[in-house]
C-alpha positions as protocol buffer text, in pm:
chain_id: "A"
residue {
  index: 1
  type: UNK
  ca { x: 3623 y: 4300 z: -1805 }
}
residue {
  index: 2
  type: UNK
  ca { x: 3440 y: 4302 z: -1491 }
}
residue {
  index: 3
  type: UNK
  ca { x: 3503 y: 4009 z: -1226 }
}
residue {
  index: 4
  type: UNK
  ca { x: 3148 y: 4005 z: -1185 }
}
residue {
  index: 5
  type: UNK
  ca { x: 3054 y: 3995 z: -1515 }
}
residue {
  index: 6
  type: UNK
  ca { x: 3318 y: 3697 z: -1547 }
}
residue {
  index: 7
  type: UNK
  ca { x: 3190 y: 3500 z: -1302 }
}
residue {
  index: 8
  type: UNK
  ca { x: 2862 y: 3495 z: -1456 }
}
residue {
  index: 9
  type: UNK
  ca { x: 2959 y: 3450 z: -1787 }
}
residue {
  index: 10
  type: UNK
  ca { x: 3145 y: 3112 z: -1650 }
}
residue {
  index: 11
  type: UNK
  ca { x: 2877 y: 2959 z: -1470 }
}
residue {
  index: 12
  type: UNK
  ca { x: 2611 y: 2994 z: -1798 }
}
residue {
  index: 13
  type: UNK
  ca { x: 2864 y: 2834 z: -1995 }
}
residue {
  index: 14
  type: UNK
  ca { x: 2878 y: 2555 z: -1724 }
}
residue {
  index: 15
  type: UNK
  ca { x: 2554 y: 2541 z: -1672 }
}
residue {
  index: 16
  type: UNK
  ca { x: 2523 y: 2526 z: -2064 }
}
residue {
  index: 17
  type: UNK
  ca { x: 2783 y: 2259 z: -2107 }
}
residue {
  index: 18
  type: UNK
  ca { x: 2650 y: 2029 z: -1805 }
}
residue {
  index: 19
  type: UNK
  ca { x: 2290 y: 2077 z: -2030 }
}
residue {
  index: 20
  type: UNK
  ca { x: 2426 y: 1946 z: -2323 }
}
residue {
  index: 21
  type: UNK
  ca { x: 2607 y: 1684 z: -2153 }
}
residue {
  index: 22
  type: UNK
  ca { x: 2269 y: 1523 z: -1957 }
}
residue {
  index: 23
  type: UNK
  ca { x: 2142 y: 1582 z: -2309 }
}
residue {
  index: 24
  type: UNK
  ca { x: 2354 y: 1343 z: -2519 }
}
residue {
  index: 25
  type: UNK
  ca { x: 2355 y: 1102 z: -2186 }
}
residue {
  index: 26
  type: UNK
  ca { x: 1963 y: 1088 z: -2211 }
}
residue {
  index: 27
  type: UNK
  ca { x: 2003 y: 1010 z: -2563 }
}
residue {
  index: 28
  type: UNK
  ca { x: 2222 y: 763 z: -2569 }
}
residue {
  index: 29
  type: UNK
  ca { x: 2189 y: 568 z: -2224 }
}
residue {
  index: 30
  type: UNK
  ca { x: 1811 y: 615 z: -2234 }
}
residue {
  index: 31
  type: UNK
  ca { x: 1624 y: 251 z: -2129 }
}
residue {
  index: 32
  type: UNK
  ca { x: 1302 y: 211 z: -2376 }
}
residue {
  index: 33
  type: UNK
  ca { x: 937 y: 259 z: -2202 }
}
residue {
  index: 34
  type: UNK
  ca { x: 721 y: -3 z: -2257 }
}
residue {
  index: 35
  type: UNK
  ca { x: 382 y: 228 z: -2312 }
}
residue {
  index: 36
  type: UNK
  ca { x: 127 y: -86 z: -2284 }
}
residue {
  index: 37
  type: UNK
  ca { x: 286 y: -108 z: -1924 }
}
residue {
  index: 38
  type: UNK
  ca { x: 290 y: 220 z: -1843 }
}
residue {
  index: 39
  type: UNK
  ca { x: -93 y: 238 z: -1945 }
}
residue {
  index: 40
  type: UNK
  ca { x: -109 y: -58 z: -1695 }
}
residue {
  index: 41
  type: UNK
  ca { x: 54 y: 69 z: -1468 }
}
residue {
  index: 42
  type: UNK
  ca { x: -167 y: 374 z: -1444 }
}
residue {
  index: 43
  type: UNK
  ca { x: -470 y: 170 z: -1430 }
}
residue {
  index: 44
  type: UNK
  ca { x: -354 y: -9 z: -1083 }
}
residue {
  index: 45
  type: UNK
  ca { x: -457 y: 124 z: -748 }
}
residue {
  index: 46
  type: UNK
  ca { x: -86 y: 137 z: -576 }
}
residue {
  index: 47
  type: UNK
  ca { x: -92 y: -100 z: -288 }
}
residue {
  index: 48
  type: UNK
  ca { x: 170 y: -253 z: -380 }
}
residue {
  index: 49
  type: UNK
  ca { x: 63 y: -537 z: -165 }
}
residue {
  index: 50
  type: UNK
  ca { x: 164 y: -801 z: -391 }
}
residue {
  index: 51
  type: UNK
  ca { x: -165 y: -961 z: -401 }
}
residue {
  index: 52
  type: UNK
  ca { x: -142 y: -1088 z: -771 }
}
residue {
  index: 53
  type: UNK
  ca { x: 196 y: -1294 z: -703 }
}
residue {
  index: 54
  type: UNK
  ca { x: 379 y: -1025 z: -818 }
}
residue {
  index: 55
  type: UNK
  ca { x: 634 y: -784 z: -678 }
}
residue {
  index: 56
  type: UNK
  ca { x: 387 y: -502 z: -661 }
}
residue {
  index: 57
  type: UNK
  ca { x: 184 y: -290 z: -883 }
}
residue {
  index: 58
  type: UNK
  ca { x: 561 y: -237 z: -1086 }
}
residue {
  index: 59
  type: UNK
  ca { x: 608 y: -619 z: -1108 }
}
residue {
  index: 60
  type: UNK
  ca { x: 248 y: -709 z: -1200 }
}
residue {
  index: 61
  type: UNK
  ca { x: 254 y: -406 z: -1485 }
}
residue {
  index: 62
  type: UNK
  ca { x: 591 y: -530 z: -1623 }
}
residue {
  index: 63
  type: UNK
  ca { x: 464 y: -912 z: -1607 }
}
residue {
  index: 64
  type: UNK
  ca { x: 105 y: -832 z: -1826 }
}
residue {
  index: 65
  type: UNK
  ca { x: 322 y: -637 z: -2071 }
}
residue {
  index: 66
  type: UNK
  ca { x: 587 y: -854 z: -2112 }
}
residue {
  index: 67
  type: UNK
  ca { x: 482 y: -1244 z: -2013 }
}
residue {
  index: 68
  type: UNK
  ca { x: 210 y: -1346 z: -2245 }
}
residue {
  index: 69
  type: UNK
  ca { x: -78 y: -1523 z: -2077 }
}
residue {
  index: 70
  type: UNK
  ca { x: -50 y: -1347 z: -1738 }
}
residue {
  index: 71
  type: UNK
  ca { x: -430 y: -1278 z: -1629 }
}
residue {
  index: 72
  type: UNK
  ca { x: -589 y: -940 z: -1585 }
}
residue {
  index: 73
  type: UNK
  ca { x: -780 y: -1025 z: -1288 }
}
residue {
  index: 74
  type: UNK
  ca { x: -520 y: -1104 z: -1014 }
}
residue {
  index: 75
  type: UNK
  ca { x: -582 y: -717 z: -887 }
}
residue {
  index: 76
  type: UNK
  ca { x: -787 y: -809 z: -584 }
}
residue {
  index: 77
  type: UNK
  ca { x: -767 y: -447 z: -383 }
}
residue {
  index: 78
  type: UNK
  ca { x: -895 y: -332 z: -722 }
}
residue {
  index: 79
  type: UNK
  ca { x: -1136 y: -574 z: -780 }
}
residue {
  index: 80
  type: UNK
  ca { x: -1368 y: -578 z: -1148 }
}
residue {
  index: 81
  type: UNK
  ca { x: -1325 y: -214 z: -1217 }
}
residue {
  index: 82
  type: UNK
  ca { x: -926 y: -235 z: -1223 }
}
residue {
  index: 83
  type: UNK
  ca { x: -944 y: -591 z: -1407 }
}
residue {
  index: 84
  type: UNK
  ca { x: -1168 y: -394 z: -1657 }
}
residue {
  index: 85
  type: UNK
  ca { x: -938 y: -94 z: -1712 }
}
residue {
  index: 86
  type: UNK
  ca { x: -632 y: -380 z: -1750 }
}
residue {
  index: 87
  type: UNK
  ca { x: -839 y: -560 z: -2038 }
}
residue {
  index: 88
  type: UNK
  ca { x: -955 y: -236 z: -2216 }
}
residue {
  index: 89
  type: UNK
  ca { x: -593 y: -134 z: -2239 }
}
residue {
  index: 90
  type: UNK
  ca { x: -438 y: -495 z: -2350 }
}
residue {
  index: 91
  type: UNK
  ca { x: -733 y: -520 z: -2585 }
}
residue {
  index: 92
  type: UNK
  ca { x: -873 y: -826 z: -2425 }
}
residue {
  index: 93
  type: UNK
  ca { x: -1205 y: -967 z: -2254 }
}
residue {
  index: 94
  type: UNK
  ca { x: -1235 y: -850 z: -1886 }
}
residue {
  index: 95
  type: UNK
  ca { x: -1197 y: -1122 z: -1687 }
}
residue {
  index: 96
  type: UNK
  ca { x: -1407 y: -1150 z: -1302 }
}
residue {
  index: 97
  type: UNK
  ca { x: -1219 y: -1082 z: -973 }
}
residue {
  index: 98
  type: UNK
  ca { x: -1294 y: -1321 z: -695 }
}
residue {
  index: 99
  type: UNK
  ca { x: -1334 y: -1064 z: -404 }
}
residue {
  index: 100
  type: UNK
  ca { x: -1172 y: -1159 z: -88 }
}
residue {
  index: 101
  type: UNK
  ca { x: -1136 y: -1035 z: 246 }
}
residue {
  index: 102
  type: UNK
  ca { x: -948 y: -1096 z: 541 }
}
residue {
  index: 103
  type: UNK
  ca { x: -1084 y: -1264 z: 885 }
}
residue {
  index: 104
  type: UNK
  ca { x: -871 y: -1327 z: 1204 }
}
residue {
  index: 105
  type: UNK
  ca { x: -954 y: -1709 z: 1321 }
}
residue {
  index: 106
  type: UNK
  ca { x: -893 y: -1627 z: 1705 }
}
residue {
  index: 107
  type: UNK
  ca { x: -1176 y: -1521 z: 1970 }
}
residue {
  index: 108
  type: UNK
  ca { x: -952 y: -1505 z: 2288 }
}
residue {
  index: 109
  type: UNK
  ca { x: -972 y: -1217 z: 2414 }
}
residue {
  index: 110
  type: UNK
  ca { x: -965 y: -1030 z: 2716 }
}
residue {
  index: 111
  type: UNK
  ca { x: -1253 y: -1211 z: 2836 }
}
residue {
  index: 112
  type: UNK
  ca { x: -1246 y: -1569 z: 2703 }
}
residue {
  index: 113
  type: UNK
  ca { x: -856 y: -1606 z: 2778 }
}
residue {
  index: 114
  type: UNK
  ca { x: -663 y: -1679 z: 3038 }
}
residue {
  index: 115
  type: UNK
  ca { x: -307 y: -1478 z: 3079 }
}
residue {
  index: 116
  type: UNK
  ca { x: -16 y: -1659 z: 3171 }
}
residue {
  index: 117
  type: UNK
  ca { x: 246 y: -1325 z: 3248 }
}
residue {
  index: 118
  type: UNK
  ca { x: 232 y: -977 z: 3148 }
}
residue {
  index: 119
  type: UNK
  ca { x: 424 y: -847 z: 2877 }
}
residue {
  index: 120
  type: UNK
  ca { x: 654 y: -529 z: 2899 }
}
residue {
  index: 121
  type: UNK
  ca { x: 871 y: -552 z: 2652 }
}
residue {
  index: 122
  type: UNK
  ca { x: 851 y: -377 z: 2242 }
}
residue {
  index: 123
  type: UNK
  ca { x: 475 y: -327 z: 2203 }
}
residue {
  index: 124
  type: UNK
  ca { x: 463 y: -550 z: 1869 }
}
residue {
  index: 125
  type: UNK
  ca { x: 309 y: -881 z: 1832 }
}
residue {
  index: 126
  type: UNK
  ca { x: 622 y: -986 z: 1598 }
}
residue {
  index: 127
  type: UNK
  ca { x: 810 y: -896 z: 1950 }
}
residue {
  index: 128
  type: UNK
  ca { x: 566 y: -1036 z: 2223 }
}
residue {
  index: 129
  type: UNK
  ca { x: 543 y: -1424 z: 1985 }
}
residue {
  index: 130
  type: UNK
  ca { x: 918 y: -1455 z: 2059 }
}
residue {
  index: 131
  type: UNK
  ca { x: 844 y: -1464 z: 2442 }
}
residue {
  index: 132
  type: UNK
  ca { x: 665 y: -1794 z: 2517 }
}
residue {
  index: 133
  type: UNK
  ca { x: 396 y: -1726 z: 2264 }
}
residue {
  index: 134
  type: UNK
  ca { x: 270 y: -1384 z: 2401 }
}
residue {
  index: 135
  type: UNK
  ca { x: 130 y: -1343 z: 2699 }
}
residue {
  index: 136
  type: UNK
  ca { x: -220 y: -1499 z: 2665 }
}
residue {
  index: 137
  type: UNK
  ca { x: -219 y: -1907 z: 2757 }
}
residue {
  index: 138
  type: UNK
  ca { x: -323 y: -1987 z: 2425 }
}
residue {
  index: 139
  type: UNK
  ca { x: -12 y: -1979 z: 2237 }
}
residue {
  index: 140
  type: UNK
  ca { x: -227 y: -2011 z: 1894 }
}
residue {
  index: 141
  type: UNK
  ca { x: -399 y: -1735 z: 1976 }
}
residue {
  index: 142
  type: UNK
  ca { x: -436 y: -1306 z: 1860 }
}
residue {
  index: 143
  type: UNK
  ca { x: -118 y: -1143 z: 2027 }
}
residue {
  index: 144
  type: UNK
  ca { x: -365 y: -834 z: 2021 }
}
residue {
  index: 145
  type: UNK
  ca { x: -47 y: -577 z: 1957 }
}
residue {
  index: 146
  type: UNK
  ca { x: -184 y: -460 z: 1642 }
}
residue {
  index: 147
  type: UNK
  ca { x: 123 y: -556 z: 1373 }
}
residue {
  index: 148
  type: UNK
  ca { x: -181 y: -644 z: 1141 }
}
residue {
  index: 149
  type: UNK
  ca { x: -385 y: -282 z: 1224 }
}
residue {
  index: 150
  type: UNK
  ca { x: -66 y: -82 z: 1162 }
}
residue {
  index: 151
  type: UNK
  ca { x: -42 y: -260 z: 793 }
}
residue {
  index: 152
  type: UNK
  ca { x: -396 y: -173 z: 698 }
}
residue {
  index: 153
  type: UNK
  ca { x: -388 y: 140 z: 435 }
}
residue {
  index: 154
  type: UNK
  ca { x: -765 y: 114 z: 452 }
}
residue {
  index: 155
  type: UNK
  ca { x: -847 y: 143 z: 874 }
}
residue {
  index: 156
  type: UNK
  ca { x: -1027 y: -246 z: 814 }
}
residue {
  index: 157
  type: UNK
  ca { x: -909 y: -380 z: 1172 }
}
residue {
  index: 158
  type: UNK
  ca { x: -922 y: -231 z: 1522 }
}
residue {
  index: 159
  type: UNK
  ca { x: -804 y: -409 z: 1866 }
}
residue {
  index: 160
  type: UNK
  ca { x: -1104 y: -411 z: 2095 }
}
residue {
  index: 161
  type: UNK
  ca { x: -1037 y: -664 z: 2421 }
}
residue {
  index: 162
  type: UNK
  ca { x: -703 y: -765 z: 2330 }
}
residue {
  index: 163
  type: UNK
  ca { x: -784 y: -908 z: 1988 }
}
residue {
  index: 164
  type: UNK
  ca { x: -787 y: -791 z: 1615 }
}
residue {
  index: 165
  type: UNK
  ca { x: -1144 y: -777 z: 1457 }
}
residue {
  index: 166
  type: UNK
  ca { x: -1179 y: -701 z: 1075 }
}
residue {
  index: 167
  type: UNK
  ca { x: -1448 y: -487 z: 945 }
}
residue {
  index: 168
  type: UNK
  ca { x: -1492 y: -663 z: 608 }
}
residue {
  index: 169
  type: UNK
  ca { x: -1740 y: -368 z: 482 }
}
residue {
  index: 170
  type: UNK
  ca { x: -1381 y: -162 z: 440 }
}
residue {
  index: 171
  type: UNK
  ca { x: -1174 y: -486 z: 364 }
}
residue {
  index: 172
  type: UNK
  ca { x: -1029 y: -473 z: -1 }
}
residue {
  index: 173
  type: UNK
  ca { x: -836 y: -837 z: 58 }
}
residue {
  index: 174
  type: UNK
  ca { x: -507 y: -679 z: -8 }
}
residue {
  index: 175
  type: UNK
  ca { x: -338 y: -939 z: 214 }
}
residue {
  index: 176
  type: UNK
  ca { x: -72 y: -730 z: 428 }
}
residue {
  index: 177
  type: UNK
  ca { x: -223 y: -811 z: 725 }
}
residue {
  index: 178
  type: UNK
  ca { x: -213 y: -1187 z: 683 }
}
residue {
  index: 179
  type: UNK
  ca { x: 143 y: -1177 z: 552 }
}
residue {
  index: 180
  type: UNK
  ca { x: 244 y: -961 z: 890 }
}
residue {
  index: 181
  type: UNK
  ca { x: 37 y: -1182 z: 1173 }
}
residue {
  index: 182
  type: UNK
  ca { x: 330 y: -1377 z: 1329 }
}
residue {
  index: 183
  type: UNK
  ca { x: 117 y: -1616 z: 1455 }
}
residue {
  index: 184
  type: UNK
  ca { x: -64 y: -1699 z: 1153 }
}
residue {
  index: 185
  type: UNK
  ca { x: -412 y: -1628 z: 1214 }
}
residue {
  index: 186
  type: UNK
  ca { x: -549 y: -1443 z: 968 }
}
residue {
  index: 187
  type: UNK
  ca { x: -682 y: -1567 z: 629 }
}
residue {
  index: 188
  type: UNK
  ca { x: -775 y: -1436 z: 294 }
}
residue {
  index: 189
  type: UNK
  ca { x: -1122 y: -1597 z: 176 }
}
residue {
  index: 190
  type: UNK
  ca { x: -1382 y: -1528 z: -64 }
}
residue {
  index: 191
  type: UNK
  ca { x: -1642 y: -1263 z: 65 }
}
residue {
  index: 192
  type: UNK
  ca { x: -1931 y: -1469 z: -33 }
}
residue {
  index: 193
  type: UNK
  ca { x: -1839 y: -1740 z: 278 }
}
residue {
  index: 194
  type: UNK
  ca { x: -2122 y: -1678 z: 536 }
}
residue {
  index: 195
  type: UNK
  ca { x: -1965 y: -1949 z: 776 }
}
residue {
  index: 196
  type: UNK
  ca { x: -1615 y: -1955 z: 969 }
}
residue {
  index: 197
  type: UNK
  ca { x: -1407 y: -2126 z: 1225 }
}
residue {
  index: 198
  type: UNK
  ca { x: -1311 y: -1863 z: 1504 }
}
residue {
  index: 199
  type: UNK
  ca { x: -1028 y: -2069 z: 1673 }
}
residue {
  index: 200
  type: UNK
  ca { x: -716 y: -2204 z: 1573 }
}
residue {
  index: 201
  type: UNK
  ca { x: -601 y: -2388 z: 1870 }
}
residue {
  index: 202
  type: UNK
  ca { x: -530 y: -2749 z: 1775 }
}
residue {
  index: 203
  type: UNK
  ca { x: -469 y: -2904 z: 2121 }
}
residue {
  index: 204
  type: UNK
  ca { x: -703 y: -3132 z: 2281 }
}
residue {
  index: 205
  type: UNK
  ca { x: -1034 y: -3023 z: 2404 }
}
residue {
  index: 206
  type: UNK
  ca { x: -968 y: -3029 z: 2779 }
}
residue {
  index: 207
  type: UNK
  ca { x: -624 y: -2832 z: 2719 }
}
residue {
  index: 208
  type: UNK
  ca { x: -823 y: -2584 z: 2515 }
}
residue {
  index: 209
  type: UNK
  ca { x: -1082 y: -2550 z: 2823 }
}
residue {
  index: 210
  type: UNK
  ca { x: -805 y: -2410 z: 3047 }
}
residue {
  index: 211
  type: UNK
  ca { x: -691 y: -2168 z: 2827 }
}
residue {
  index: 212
  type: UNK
  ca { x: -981 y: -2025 z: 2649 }
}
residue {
  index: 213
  type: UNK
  ca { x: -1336 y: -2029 z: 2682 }
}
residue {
  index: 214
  type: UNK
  ca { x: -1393 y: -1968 z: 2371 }
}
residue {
  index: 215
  type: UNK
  ca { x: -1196 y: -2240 z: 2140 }
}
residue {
  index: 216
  type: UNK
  ca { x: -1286 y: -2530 z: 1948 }
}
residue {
  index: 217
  type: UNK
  ca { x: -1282 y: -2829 z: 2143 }
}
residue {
  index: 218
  type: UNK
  ca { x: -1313 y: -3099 z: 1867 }
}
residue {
  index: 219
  type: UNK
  ca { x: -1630 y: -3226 z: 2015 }
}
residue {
  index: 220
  type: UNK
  ca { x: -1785 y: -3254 z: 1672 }
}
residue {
  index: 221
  type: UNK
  ca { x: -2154 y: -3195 z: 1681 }
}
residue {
  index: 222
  type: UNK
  ca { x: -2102 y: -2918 z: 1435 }
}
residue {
  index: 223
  type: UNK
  ca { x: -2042 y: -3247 z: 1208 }
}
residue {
  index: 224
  type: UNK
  ca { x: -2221 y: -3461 z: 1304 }
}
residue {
  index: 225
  type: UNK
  ca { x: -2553 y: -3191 z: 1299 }
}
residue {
  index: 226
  type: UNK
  ca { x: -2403 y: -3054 z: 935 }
}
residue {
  index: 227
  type: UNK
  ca { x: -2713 y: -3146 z: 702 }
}
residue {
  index: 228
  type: UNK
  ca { x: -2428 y: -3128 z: 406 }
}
residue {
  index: 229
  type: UNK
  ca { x: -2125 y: -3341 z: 500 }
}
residue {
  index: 230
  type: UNK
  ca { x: -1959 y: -3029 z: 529 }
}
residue {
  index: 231
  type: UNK
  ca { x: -1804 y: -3011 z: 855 }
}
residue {
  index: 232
  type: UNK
  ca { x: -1469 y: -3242 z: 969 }
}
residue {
  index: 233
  type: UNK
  ca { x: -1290 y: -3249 z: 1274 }
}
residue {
  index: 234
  type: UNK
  ca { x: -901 y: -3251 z: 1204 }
}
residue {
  index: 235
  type: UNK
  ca { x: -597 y: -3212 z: 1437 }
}
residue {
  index: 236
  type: UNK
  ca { x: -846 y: -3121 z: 1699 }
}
residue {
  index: 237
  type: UNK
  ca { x: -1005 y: -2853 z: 1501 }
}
residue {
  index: 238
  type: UNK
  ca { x: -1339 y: -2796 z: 1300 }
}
residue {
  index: 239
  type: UNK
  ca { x: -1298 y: -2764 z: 936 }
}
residue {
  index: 240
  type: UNK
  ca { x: -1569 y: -2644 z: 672 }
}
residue {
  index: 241
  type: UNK
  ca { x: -1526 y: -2785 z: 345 }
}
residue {
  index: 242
  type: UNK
  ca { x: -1647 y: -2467 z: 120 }
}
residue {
  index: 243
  type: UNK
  ca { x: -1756 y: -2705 z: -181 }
}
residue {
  index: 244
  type: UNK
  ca { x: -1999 y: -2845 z: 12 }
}
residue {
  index: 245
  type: UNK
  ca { x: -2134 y: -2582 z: 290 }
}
residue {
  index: 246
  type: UNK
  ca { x: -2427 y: -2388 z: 209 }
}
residue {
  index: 247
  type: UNK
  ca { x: -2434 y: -2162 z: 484 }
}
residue {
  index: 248
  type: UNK
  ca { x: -2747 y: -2270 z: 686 }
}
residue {
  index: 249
  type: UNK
  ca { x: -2609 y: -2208 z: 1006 }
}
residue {
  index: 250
  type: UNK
  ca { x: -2671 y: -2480 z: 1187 }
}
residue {
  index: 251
  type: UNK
  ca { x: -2325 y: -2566 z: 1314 }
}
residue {
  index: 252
  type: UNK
  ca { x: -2314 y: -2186 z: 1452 }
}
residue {
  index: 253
  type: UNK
  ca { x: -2627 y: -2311 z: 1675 }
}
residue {
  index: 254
  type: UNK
  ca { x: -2445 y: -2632 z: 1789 }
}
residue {
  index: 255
  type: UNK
  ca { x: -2159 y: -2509 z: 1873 }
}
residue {
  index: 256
  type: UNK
  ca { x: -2145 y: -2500 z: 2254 }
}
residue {
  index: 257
  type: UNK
  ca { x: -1853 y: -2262 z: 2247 }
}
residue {
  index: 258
  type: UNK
  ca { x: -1937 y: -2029 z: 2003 }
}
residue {
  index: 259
  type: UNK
  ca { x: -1624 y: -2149 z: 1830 }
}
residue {
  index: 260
  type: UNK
  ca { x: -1817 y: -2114 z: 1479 }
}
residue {
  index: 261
  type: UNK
  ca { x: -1956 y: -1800 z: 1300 }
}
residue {
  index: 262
  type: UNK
  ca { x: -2207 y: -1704 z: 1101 }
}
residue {
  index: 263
  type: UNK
  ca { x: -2225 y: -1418 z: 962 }
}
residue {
  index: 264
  type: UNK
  ca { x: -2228 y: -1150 z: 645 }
}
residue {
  index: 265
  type: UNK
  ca { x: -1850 y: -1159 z: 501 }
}
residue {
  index: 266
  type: UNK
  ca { x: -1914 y: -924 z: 220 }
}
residue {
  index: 267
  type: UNK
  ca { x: -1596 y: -682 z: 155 }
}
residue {
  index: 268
  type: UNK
  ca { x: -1547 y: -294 z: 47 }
}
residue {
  index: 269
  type: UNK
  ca { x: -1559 y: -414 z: -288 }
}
residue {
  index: 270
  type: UNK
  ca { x: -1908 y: -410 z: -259 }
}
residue {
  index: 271
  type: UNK
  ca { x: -1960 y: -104 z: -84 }
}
């Protein structure tokens, strides 16, 4: 018999023998598919941002299949449509998403803050925090290094003047960018807020003055001017109490640092 024809005749009846082998493995090692969480699973956008509490889109999939009372609506990248799709597939009533987005509670930048050394070293704010606070004077304050803008799958924040801005209008409140801010400045909120505090420097007011034009100063006439109640002054800071705000304004107008916003919050959601 031919070598050649040997040779091939060997490696089909490995080749065969290895099939049959995976075969019987499959078969007998196989783990069970839950198909209610694969149909979940499907229905989810991806982010894997971990948003719902859950260890991503896997975790929250596994956790609505298999742990009885877990709620469709935690999906907040997906907002109503995904919590809709989740509920048609478990068989249940669709329950509303409460849209959020994120906003970064820091307006020091180039121009309102003072610099107390120039940075050189890595170019990341998790970096630049470790070195007295980054290089700004206000060590609450935006790094500006863009950690939070490299996180963003959806292009929602840019660096203009040294800060981070989010653009709500592409916003989907997935949350990555909070959990990466070293310095803690950026919240998730509900998109139907129309009033925020821009700072997050709690010093005193004349420490604040010489480091940023632009930070709260705990001089209260925002509450003492809110027609609701709804304005505090706490560890040197302003702080609106959402249950009780109904976004007039007027503490924006009283502010005489511009420390408060008002403004249209609405996220992609509604896009």
């Amino acid at each position: 018999m031919s070598p050649i024809l040997i040779a091939i005749i060997s490696v089909t009846a490995i080749g065969l023998l290895c099939a049959v082998m995976l075969a019987v493995a499959s078969h007998f090692m196989s783990v069970p598919v839950n198909e209610t969480e694969v149909k979940v699973r499907e229905c989810l956008p991806g982010a894997n941002c971990g948003a719902c509490g859950f260890t991503g889109c896997d975790g929250y999939a596994h956790a609505l299949a298999e742990v009885p009372g877990t709620k469709t609506n935690l999906c907040v990248p997906g907002a109503d449509a995904v919590a809709k799709k989740i509920a048609d597939v478990m068989g249940v009533e669709s329950e509303d998403v409460i849209e959020q987005v994120a906003f970064v509670h820091c307006s020091g930048d180039c121009i309102n803050q003072k610099r107390k050394h120039v940075y050189e070293g890595i170019q990341t704010c998790a970096a630049a925090s470790m070195l007295y606070g980054g290089s700004g004077k206000c060590t609450f304050g935006c790094i500006g290094l863009g950690d939070c803008q490299k996180v963003c799958s959806q292009n929602a924040i840019c660096i203009e003047n040294g800060i981070a801005h989010v653009d709500t209008r592409k916003c989907l409140g997935c949350g990555l960018c909070a959990k990466t801010c070293p310095q803690h400045l950026i919240e998730l909120f509900p998109d139907d807020r129309r009033v925020v505090v821009v700072c997050s420097n709690r010093e005193k007011g004349a420490a604040v003055r010489q480091e940023c034009s632009a930070g709260c100063i705990a001089c209260g006439l925002c509450a003492r001017n809110c027609p609701q109640g709804a304005i505090t002054v706490a560890n040197n800071l302003a702080v609106i109490d959402y249950e009780k705000c109904v976004g007039c304004g007027i503490c924006e107008s009283k502010c005489p640092v511009h420390a408060i916003k008002f403004a249209d919050f609405s996220g992609g959601h509604r896009f």
